[in-house]
PAKE-30859 format. One record per residue (C-alpha): residue in three letters; residue number from 1; x, z, y. Coordinates in nm, 4 decimals, always signed. Each point is the difference from the previous one (the first is absolute). Layout:
N
ala; NUM; X; Z; Y
...
This chain:
348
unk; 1; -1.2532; +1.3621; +3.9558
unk; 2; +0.3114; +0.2276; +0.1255
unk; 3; +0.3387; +0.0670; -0.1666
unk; 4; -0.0884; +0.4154; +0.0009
unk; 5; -0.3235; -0.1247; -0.2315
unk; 6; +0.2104; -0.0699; -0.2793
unk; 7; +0.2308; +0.3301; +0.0501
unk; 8; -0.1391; +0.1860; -0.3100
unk; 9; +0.0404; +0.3870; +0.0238
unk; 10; +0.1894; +0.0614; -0.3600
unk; 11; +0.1440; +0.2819; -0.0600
unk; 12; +0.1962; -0.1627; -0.3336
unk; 13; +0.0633; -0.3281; -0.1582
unk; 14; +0.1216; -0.0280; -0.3565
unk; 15; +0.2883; -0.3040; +0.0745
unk; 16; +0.1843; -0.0462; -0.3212
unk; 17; +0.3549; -0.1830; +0.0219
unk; 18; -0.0399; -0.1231; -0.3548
unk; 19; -0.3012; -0.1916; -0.1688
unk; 20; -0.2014; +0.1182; -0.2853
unk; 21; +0.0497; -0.1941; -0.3048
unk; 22; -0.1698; -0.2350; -0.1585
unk; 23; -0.0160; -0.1100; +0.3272
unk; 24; -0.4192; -0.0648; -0.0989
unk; 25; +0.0105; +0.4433; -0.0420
unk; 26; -0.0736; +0.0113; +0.3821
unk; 27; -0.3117; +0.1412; +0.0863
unk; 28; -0.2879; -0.2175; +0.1463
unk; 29; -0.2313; +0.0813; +0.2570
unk; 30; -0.3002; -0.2494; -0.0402
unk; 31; -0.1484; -0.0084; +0.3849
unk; 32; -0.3858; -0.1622; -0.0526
unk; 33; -0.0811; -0.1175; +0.3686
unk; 34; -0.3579; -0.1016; -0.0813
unk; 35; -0.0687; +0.3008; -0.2200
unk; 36; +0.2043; +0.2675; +0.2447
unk; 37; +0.1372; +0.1283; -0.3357
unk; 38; +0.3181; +0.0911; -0.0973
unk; 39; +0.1051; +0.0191; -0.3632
unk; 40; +0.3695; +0.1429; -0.1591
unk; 41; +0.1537; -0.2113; -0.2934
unk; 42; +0.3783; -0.1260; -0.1000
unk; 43; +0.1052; -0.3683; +0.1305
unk; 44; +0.0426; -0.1014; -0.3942
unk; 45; -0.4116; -0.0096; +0.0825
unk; 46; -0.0597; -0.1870; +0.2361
unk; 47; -0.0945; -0.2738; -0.2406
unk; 48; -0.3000; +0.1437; +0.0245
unk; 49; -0.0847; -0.0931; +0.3471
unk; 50; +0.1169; -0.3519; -0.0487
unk; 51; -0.1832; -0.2691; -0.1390
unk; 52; +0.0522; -0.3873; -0.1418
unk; 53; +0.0462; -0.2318; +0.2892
unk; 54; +0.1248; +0.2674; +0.2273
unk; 55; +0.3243; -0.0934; +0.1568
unk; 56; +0.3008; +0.2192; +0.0946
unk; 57; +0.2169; -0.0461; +0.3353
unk; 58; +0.3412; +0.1428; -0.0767
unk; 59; +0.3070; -0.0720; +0.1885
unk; 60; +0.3416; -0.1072; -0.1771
unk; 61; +0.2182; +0.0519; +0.2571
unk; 62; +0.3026; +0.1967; -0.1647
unk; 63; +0.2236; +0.2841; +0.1892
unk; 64; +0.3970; -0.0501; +0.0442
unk; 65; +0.2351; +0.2179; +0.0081
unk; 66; +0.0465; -0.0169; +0.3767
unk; 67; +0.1861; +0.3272; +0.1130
unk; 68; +0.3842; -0.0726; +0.0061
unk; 69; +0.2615; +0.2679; +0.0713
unk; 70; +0.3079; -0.1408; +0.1099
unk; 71; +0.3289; +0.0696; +0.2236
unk; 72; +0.0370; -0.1094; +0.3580
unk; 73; +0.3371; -0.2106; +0.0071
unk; 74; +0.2864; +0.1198; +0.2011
unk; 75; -0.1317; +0.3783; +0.0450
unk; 76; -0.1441; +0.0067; -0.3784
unk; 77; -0.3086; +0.2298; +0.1054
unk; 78; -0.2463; +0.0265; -0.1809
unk; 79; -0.3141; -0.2235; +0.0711
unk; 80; -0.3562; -0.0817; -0.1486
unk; 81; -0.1850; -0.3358; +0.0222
unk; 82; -0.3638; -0.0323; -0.1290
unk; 83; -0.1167; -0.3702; -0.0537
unk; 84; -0.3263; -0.0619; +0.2128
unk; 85; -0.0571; -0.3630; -0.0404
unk; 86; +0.1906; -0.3384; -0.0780
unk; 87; +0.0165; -0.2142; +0.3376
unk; 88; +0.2284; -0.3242; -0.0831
unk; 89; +0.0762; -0.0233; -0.4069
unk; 90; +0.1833; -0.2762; +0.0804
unk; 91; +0.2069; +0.1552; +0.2319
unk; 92; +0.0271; +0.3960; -0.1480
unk; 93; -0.1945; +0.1174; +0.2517
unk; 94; -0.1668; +0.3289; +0.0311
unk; 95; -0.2076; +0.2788; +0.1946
unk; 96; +0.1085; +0.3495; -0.1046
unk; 97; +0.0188; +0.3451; +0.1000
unk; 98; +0.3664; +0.1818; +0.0625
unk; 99; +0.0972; +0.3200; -0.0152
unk; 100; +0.1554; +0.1269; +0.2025
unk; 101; -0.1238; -0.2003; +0.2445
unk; 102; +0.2128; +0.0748; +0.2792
unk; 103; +0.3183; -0.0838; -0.1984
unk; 104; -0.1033; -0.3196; -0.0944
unk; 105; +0.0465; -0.2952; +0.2327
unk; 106; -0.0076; -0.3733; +0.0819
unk; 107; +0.3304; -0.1539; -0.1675
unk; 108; +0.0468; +0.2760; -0.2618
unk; 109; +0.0385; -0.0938; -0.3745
unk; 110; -0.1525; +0.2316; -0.2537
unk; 111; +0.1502; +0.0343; -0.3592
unk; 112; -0.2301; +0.1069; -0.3038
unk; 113; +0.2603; +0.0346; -0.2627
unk; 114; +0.2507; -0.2946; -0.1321
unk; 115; -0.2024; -0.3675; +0.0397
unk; 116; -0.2585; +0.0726; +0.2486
unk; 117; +0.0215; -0.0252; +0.3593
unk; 118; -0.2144; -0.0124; +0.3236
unk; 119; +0.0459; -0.0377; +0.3884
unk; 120; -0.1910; +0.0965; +0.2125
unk; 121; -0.1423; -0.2760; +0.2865
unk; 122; -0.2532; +0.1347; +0.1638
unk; 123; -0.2052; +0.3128; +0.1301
unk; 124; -0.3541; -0.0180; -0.0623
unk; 125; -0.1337; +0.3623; +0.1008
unk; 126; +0.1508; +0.3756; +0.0217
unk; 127; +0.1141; +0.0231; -0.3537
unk; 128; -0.0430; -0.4053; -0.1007
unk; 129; +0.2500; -0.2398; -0.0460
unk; 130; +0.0081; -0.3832; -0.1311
unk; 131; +0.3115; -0.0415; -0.2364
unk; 132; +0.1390; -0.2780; -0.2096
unk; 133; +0.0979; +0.0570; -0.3386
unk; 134; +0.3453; -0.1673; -0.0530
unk; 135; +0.1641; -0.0525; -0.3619
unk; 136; +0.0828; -0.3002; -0.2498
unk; 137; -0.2975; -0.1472; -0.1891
unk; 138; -0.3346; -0.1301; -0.0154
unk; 139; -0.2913; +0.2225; +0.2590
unk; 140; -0.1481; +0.1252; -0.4021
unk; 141; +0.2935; +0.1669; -0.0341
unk; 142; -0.0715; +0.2093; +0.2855
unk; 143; -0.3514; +0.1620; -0.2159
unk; 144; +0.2037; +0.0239; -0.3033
unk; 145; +0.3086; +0.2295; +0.1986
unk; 146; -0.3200; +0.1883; +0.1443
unk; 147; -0.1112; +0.0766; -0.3190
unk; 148; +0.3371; +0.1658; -0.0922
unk; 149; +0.0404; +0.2233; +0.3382
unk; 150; -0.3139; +0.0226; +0.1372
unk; 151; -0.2292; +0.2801; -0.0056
unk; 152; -0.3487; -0.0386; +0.0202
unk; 153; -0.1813; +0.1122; +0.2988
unk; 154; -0.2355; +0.2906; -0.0775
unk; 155; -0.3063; +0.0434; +0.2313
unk; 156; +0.1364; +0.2619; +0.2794
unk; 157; -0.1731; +0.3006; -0.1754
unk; 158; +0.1386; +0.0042; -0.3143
unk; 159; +0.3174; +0.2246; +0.0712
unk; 160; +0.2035; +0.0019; -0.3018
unk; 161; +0.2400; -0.2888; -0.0206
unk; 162; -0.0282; -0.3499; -0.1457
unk; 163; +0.1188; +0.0400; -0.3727
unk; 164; +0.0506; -0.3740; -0.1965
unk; 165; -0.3031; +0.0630; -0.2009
unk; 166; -0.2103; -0.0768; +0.3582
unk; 167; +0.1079; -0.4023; -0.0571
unk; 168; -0.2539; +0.0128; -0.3112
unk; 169; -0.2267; +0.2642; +0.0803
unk; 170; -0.0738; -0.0728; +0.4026
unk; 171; -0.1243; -0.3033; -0.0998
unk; 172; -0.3738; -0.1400; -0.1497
unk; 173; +0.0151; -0.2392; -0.3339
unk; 174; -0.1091; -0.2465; +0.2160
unk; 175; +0.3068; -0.0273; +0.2218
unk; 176; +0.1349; -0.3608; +0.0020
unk; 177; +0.1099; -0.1188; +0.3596
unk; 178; +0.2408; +0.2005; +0.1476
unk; 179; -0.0451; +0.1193; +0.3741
unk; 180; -0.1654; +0.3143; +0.0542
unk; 181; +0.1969; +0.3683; +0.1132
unk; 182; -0.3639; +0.1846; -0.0879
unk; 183; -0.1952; -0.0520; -0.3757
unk; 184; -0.3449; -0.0675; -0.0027
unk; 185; -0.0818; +0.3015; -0.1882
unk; 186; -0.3878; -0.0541; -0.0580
unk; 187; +0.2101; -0.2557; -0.2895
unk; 188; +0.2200; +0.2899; -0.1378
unk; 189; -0.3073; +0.1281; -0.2088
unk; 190; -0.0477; -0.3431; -0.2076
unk; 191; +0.1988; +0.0100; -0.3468
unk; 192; +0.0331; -0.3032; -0.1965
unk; 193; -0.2320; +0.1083; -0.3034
unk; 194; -0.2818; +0.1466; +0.2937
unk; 195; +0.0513; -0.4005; +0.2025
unk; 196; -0.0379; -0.1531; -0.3298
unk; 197; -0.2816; +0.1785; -0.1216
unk; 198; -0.1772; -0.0291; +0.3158
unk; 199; +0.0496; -0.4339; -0.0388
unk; 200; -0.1591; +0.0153; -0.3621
unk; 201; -0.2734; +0.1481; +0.1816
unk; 202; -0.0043; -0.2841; +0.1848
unk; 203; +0.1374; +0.1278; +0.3927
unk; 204; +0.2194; -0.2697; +0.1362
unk; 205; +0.3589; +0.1531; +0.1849
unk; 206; +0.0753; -0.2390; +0.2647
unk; 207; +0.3100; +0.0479; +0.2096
unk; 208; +0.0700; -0.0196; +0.3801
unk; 209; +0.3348; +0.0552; +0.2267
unk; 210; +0.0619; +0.2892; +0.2516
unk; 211; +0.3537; +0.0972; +0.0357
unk; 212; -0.0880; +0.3717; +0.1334
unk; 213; +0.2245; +0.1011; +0.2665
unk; 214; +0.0997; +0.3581; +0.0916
unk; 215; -0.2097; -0.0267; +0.3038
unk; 216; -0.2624; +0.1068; -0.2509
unk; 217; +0.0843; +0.3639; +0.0488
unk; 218; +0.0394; -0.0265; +0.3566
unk; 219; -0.2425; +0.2454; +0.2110
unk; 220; -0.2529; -0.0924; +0.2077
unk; 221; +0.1262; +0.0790; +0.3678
unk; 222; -0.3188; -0.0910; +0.2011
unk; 223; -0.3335; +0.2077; -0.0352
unk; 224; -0.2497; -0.3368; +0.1090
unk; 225; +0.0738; -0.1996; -0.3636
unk; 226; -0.0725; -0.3248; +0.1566
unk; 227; +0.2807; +0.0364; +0.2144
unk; 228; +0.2389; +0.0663; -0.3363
unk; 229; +0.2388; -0.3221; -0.1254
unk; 230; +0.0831; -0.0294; -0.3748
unk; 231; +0.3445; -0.1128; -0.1143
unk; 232; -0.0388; -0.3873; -0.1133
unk; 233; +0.0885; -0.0485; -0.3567
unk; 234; +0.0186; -0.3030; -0.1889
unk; 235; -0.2962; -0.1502; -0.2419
unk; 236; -0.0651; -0.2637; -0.2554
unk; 237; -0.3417; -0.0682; -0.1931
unk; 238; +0.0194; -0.3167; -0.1999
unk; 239; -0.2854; -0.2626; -0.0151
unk; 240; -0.0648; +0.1477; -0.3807
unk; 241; -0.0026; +0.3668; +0.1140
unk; 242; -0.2571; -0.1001; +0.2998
unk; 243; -0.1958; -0.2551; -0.2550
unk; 244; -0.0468; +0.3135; -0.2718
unk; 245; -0.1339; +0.2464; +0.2832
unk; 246; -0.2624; -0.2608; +0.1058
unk; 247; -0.1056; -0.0664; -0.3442
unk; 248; -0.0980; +0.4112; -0.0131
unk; 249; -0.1176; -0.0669; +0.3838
unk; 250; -0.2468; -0.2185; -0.0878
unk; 251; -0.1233; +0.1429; -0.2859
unk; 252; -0.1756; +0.2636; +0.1335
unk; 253; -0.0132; +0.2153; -0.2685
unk; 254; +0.4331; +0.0567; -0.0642
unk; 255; +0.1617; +0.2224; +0.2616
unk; 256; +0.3553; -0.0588; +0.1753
unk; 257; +0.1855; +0.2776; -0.0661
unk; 258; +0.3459; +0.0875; +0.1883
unk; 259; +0.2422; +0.1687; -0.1338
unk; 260; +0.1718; +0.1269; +0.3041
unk; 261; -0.0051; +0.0566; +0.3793
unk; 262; +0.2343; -0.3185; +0.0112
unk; 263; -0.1931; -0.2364; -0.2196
unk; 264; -0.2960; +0.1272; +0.2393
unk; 265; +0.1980; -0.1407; +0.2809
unk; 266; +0.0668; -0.3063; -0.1907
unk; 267; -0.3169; -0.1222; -0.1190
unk; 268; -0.1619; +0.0894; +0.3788
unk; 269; +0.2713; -0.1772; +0.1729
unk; 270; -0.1030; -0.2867; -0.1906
unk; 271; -0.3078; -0.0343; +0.0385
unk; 272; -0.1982; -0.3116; +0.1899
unk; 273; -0.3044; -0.0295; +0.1453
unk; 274; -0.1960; -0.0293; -0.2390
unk; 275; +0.1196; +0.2988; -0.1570
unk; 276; +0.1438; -0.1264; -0.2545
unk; 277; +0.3815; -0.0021; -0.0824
unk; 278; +0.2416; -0.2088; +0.1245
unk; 279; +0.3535; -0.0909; -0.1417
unk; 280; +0.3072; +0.0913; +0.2148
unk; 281; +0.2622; +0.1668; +0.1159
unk; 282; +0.1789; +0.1310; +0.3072
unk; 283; -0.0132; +0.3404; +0.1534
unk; 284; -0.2994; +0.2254; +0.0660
unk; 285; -0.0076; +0.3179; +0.1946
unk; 286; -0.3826; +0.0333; -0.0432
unk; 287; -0.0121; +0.3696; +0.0114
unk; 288; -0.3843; +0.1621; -0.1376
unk; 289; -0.1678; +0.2878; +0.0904
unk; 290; -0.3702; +0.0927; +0.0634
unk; 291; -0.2120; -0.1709; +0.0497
unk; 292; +0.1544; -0.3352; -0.1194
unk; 293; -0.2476; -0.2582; -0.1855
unk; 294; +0.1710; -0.0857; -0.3341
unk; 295; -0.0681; -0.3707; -0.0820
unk; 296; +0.1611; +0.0059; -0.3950
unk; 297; +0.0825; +0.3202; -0.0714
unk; 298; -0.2448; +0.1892; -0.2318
unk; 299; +0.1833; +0.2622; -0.1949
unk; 300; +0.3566; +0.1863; +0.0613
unk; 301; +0.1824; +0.1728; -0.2133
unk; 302; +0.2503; +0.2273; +0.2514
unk; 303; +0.2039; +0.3370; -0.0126
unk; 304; -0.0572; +0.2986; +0.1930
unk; 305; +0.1208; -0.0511; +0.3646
unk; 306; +0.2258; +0.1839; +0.3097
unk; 307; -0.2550; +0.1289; +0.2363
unk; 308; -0.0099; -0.2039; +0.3233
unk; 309; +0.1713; -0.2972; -0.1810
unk; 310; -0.0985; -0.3758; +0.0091
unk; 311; -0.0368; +0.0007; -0.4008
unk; 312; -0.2511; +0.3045; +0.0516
unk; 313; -0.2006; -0.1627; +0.2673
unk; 314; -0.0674; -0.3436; -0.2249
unk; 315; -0.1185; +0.1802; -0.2849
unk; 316; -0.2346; +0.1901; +0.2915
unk; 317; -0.1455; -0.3451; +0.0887
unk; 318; -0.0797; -0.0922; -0.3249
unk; 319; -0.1328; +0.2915; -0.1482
unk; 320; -0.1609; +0.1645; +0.3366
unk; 321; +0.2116; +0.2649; +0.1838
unk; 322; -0.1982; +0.3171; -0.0760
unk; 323; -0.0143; -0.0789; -0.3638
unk; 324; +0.3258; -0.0554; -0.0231
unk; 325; +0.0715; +0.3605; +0.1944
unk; 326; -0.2015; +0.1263; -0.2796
unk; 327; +0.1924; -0.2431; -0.2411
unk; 328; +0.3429; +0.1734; +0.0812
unk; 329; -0.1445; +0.3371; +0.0490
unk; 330; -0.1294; -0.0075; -0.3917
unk; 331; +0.3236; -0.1349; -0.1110
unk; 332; +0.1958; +0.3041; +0.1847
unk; 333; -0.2395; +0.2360; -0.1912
unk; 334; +0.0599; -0.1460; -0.3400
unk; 335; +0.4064; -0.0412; +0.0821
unk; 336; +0.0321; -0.3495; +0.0205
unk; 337; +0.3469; -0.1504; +0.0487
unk; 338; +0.0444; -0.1504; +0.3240
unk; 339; +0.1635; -0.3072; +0.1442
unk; 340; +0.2346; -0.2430; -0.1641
unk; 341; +0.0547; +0.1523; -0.3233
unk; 342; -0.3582; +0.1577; +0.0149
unk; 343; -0.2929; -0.0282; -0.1703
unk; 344; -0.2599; -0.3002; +0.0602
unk; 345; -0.3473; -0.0981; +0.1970
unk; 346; -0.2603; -0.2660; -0.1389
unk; 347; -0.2478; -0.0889; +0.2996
unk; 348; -0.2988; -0.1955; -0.0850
């Protein structure tokens, strides 16, 4: 398939900047592949499409507060660094973003308010830098000044600015291990009374690891997708997570279910020859769009996509490109919410 085939002719989306609340008030498209149906309901039902033994994917990764405003010392000028990934915890290291670029060199220490500074060692690409963090104390300490001036990094379409509330709300009730600039917002649906009704029904959650990096809303640049590289991001699925999604493997009759494009990612990554899962971690830039064979995946729960975007183009592959064209044309008809504080997608 081509780049253009995903270029849906929209006239409007409906992109909120805020989420609904209860965050389970979203609307829910239920996408039957087998049936070619397509029914409207709320998320808070989608215990009704989930049954005892069926197991979950979600990802825990939690956001930081990774967008620092700060002074450039001697001149004072203003700057902005945005927190891609952590290189060397040991040593403070990191890759970031700068702006203004062209201001900000090799050699040059940044300030961001009284106890936190940063140099800058290295030039990566146009607008990247590597820079070490420099002030007294243990590398923790570094998260918890983060937490005080940071702002969290809202996907590049939201246009109002980051407001403190974002550190709570930008975030699933899953989010545990810190790393990601992007939420998995499939997860942002689940409330804690919807998770634990859905376990007295008997659905096992089971957690995996992918610390989403911005490259998640870059574009695709190259019209032949086979010739397109993802961003690497970092994974983790514990032997316990992999041992729960064979038990629902093997049985035949319970379904995998991933909450996520990420946990998709995840749970393919790690799978072994024998299609089953494997325990693991590292980095995977598996990137999935038609017609990949999925080997574990056999449900997804997913928002409402950018046309022409990687996100998009998995949730093609699973669900079958021109049903998912009809997918999104239905939900622009009955003014669903798109993207990351959209409404949601069940594929099964």
């Amino acid at each position: 398939m081509k780049l253009t085939d995903f270029k849906f002719e929209i006239e409007h989306f409906n992109v909120p900047d805020e989420p609904v609340e209860p965050r389970d008030a979203a609307k829910l498209m239920v996408v039957n592949r087998e049936e070619k149906s397509i029914t409207h309901e709320t998320f808070a039902d989608i215990h009704r499409y989930l049954n005892e033994g069926d197991v979950v994917v979600y990802n825990n990764t939690k956001v930081f507060p990774a967008k620092l405003k700060g002074k450039k010392e001697k001149t004072e000028a203003d700057i902005e660094v945005f927190l891609l990934r952590e290189l060397q915890p040991e040593n403070m290291l990191w890759d970031v973003l700068v702006e203004p670029a062209r201001k900000i060199r090799i050699g040059n220490k940044l300030y961001f308010g009284e106890d936190l500074m940063a140099e800058v060692v290295d030039n990566t690409t146009s607008r990247g830098r590597t820079i070490r963090f420099l002030f007294d104390g243990p590398n923790e300490d570094l998260y918890s000044r983060l937490d005080k001036i940071g702002d969290m990094p809202m996907p590049p379409y939201i246009e109002r600015e980051p407001k403190e509330s974002d550190k709570d709300r930008y975030q699933t009730i899953f989010a545990k291990e810190r790393g990601a600039v992007a939420a998995p917002t499939a997860g942002m649906h689940f409330t804690p009374e919807l998770v634990e009704k859905l376990k007295k029904k008997g659905v096992d959650f089971v957690p995996v690891t992918l610390h989403i990096g911005w490259g998640t809303f870059r574009p695709v640049e190259v019209e032949d997708l086979t010739k397109h590289r993802m961003d690497s991001e970092n994974y983790f699925i514990s032997a316990e997570s992999s041992d729960r999604i064979n038990v629902a493997l093997k049985s035949k009759k319970n379904k995998v279910v991933a909450c996520g494009t990420s946990a998709v990612r995840v749970i393919e990554t790690s799978v072994m020859a024998s299609g089953m899962s494997k325990a693991g971690t590292g980095w995977t830039d598996k990137f999935i769009y038609p017609d990949y064979p999925f080997k574990i995946t056999e449900a997804i729960i997913t928002n409402f996509h950018r046309p022409e975007s990687t996100l998009l183009m998995l949730a093609a592959a699973f669900g079958g490109f021109e049903f998912i064209k009809e997918a999104y044309k239905e939900a622009v008809k009955e003014d669903y919410r798109f993207f990351s504080f959209g409404d949601a997608m069940l594929i099964i």
